[in-house]
C-alpha positions as CSV (number, residue, x, y, z in Angstrom):
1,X,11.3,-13.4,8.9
2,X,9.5,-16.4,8.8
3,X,9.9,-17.6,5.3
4,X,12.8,-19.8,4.1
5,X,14.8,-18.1,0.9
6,X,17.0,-19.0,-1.8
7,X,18.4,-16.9,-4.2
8,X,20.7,-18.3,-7.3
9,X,22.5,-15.8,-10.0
10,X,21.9,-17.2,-13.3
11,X,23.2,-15.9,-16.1
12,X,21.3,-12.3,-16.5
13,X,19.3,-12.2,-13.1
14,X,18.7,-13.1,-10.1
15,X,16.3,-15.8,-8.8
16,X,14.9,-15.4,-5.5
17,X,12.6,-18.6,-3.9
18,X,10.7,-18.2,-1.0
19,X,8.4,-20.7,0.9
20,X,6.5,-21.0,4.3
21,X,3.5,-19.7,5.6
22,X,3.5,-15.7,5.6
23,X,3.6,-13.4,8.7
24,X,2.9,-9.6,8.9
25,X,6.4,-8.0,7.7
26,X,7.7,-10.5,5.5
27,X,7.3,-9.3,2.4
28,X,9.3,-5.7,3.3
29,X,11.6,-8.2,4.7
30,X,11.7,-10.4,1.3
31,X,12.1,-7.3,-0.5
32,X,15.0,-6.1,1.1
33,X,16.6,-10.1,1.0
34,X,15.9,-9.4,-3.3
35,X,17.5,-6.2,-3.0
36,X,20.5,-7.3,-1.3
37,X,20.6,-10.3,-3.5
38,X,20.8,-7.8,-6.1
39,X,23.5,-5.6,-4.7
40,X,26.4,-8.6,-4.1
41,X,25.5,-9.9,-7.6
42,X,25.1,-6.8,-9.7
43,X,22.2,-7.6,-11.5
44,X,19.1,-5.8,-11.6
45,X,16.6,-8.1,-13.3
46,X,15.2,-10.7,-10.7
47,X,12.7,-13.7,-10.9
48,X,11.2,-14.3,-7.1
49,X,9.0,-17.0,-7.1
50,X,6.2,-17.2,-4.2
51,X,4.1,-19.9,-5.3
52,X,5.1,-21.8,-1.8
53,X,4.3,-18.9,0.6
54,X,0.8,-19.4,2.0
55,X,-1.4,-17.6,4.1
56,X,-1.8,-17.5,7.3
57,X,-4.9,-19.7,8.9
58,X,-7.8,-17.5,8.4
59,X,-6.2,-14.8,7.0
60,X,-7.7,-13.6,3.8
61,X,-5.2,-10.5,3.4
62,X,-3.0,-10.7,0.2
63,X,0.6,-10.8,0.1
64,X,2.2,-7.4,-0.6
65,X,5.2,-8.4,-2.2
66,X,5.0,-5.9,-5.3
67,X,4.0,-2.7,-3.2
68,X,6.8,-3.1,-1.0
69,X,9.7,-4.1,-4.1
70,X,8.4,-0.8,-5.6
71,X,9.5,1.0,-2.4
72,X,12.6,-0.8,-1.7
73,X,14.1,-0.4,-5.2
74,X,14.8,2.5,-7.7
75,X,14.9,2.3,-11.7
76,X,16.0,0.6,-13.5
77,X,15.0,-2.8,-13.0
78,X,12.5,-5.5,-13.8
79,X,11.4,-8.0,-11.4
80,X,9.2,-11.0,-12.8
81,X,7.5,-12.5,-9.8
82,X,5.9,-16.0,-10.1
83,X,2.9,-16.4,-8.0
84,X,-1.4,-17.4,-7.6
85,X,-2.9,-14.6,-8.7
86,X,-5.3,-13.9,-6.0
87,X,-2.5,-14.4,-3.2
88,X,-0.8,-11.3,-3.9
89,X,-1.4,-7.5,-4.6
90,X,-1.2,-6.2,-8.2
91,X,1.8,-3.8,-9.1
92,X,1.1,-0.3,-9.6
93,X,0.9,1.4,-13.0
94,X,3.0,4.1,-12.4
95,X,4.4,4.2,-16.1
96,X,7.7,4.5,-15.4
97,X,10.4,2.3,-13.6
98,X,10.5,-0.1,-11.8
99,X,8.8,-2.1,-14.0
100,X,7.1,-5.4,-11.7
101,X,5.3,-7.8,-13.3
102,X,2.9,-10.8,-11.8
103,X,2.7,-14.8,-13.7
104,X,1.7,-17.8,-12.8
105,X,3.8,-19.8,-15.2
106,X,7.5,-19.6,-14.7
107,X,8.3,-19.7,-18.7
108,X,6.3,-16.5,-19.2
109,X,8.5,-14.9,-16.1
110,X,11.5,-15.8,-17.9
111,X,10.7,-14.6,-21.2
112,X,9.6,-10.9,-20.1
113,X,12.0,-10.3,-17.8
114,X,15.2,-11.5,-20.7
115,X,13.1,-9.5,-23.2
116,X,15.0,-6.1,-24.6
């Protein structure tokens, strides 16, 4: 992979940093680091913050971060990622688990993904 991650355990989840400029692949590969993340700490609510991944030099593709957490994970879970709006894809609608959501401000994240 060619982005640099961090992941803490706070108190109820599980925050997951990543930064670097993007290659095809990574995001599976970022999902499955939030995943195991998630396994050794026994949480399933997790914050992964992207706002310092960039895109490749002319590269106008988006990010798939939330397509490929919805295939790496099963419910229950919620995942709050942090991120430019236009940089990534959108998470599907699927009315059911997992439940993904997309911010850009890191207070927002927090607050849905501690909500009951």
């Amino acid at each position: 992979m060619n982005l640099i991650v961090a992941t803490r355990v706070d108190a109820l989840h599980v925050r997951v940093e990543a930064e670097g400029r993007w290659q095809y692949g990574d995001a599976l590969k970022l999902a499955y680091a939030v995943k195991a993340a998630g396994l050794r700490s026994q949480r399933d609510r997790f914050l992964v913050d992207v706002r310092r991944v960039i895109s490749p030099p002319a590269g106008d593709e988006k990010f798939l971060i939330c397509d490929r957490l919805e295939r790496v994970f099963a419910p229950p879970l919620r995942v709050a990622v942090i991120a430019h709006d236009d940089f990534i894809d959108a998470p599907q609608d699927s009315g059911g688990e997992p439940a993904i959501a997309v911010f850009n401000a890191e207070r927002d994240a927090v607050n849905w993904l501690l909500a009951p």
